[in-house]
C-alpha positions as protocol buffer text, in pm:
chain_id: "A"
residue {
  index: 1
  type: UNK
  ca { x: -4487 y: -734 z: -1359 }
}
residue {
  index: 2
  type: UNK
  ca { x: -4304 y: -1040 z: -1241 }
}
residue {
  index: 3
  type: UNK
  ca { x: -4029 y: -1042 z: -992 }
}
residue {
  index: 4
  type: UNK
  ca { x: -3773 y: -1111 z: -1300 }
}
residue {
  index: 5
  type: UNK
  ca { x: -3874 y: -830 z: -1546 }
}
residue {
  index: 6
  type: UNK
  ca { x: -3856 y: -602 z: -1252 }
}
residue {
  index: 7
  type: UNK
  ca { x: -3499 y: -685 z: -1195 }
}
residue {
  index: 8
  type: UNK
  ca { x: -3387 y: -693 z: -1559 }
}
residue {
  index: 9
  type: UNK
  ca { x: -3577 y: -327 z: -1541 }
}
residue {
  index: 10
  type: UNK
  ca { x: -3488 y: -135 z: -1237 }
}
residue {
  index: 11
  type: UNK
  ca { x: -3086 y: -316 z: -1242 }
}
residue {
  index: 12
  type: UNK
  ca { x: -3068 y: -315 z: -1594 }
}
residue {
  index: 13
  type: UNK
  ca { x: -2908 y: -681 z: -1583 }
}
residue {
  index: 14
  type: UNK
  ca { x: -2961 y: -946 z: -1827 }
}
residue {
  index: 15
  type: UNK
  ca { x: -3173 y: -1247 z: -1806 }
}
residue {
  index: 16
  type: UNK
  ca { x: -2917 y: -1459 z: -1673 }
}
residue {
  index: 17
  type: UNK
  ca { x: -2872 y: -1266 z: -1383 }
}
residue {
  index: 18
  type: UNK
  ca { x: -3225 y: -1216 z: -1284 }
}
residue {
  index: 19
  type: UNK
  ca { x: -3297 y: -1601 z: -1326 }
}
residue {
  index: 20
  type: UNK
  ca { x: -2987 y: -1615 z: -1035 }
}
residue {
  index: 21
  type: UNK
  ca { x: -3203 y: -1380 z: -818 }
}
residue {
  index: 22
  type: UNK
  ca { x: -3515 y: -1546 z: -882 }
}
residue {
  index: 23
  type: UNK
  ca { x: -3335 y: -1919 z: -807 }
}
residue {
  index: 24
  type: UNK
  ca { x: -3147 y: -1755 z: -483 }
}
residue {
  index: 25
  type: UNK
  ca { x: -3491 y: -1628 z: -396 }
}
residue {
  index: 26
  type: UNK
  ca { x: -3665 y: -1916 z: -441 }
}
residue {
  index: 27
  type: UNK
  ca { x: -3405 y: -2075 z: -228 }
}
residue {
  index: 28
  type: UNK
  ca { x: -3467 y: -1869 z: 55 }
}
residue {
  index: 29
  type: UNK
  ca { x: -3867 y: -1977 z: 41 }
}
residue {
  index: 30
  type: UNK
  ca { x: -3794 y: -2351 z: 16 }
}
residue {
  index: 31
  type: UNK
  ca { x: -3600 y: -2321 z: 320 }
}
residue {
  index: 32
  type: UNK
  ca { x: -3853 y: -2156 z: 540 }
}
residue {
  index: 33
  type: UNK
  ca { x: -3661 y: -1893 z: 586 }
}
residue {
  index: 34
  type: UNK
  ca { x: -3900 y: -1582 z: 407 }
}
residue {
  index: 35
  type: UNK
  ca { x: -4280 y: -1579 z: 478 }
}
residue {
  index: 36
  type: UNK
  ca { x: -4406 y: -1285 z: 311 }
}
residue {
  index: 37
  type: UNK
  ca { x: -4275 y: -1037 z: 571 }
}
residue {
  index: 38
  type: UNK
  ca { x: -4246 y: -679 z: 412 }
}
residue {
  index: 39
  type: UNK
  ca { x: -3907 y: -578 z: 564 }
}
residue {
  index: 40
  type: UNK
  ca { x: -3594 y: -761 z: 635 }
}
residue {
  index: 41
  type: UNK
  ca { x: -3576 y: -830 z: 1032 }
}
residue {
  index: 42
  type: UNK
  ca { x: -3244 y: -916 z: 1181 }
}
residue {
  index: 43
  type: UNK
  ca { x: -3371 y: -1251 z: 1248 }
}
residue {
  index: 44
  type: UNK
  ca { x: -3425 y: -1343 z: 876 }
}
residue {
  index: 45
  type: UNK
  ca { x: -3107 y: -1177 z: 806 }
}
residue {
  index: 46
  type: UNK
  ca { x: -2926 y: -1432 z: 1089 }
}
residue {
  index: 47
  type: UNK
  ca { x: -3124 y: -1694 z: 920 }
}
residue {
  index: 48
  type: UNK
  ca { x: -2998 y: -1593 z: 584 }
}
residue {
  index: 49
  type: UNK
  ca { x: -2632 y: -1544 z: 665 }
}
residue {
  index: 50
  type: UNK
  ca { x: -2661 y: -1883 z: 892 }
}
residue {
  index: 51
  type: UNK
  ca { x: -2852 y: -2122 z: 571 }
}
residue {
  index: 52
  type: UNK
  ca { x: -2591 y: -1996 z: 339 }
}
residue {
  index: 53
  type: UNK
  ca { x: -2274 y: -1845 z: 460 }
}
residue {
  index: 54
  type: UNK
  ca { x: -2053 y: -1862 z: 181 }
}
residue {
  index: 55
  type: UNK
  ca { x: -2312 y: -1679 z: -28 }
}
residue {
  index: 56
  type: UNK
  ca { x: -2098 y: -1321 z: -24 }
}
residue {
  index: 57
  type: UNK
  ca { x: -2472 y: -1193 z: 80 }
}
residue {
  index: 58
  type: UNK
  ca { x: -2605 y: -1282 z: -281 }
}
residue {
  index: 59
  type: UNK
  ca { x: -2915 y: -1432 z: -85 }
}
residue {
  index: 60
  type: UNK
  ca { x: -2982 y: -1165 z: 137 }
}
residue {
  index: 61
  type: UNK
  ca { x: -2949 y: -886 z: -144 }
}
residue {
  index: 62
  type: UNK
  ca { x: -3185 y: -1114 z: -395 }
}
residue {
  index: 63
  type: UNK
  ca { x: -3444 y: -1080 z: -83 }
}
residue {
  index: 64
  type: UNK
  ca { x: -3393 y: -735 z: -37 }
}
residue {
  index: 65
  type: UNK
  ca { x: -3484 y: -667 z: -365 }
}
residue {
  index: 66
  type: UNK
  ca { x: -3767 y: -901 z: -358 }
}
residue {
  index: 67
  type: UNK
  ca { x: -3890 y: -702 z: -110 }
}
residue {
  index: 68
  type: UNK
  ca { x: -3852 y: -390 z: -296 }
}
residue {
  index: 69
  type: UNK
  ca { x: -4023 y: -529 z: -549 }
}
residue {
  index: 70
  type: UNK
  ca { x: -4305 y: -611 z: -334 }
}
residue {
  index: 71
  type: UNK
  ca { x: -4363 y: -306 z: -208 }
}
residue {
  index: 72
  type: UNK
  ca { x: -4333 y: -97 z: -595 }
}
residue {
  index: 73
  type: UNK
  ca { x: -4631 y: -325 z: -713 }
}
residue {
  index: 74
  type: UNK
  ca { x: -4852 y: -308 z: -378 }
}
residue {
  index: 75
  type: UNK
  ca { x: -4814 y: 38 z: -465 }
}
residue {
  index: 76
  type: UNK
  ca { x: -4998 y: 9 z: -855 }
}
């Protein structure tokens, strides 16, 4: 399952929304600022908040759940 059909699954949003969280995410990976790490540190969350400060923490929750997706399919 791709990142998109899990968030239109498990938040029940429409496809709209989860092309936002895929963009924001995708943001956040063009920037250098995610690696494949498998938690959030406090450092990417600095980064995060620092890249994009007016972002009402839309970036850092799209990663979250990135992450959370992550882990659900290393998990199938």
């Amino acid at each position: 399952m791709k990142f998109k059909e899990f968030l239109m699954q498990e938040y029940h949003i429409g496809e709209g929304s989860a092309d936002d969280y895929v963009g924001r995410f995708n943001g956040i990976v063009n920037r250098g600022l995610y690696k494949g790490e498998n938690e959030v540190t406090p450092m990417i969350k600095a980064a995060i908040e620092k890249e994009f400060p007016k972002s009402k923490n839309h970036y850092l929750l799209a990663l979250q759940r990135y992450v959370e997706y992550k882990k659900t399919n290393e998990k199938l």
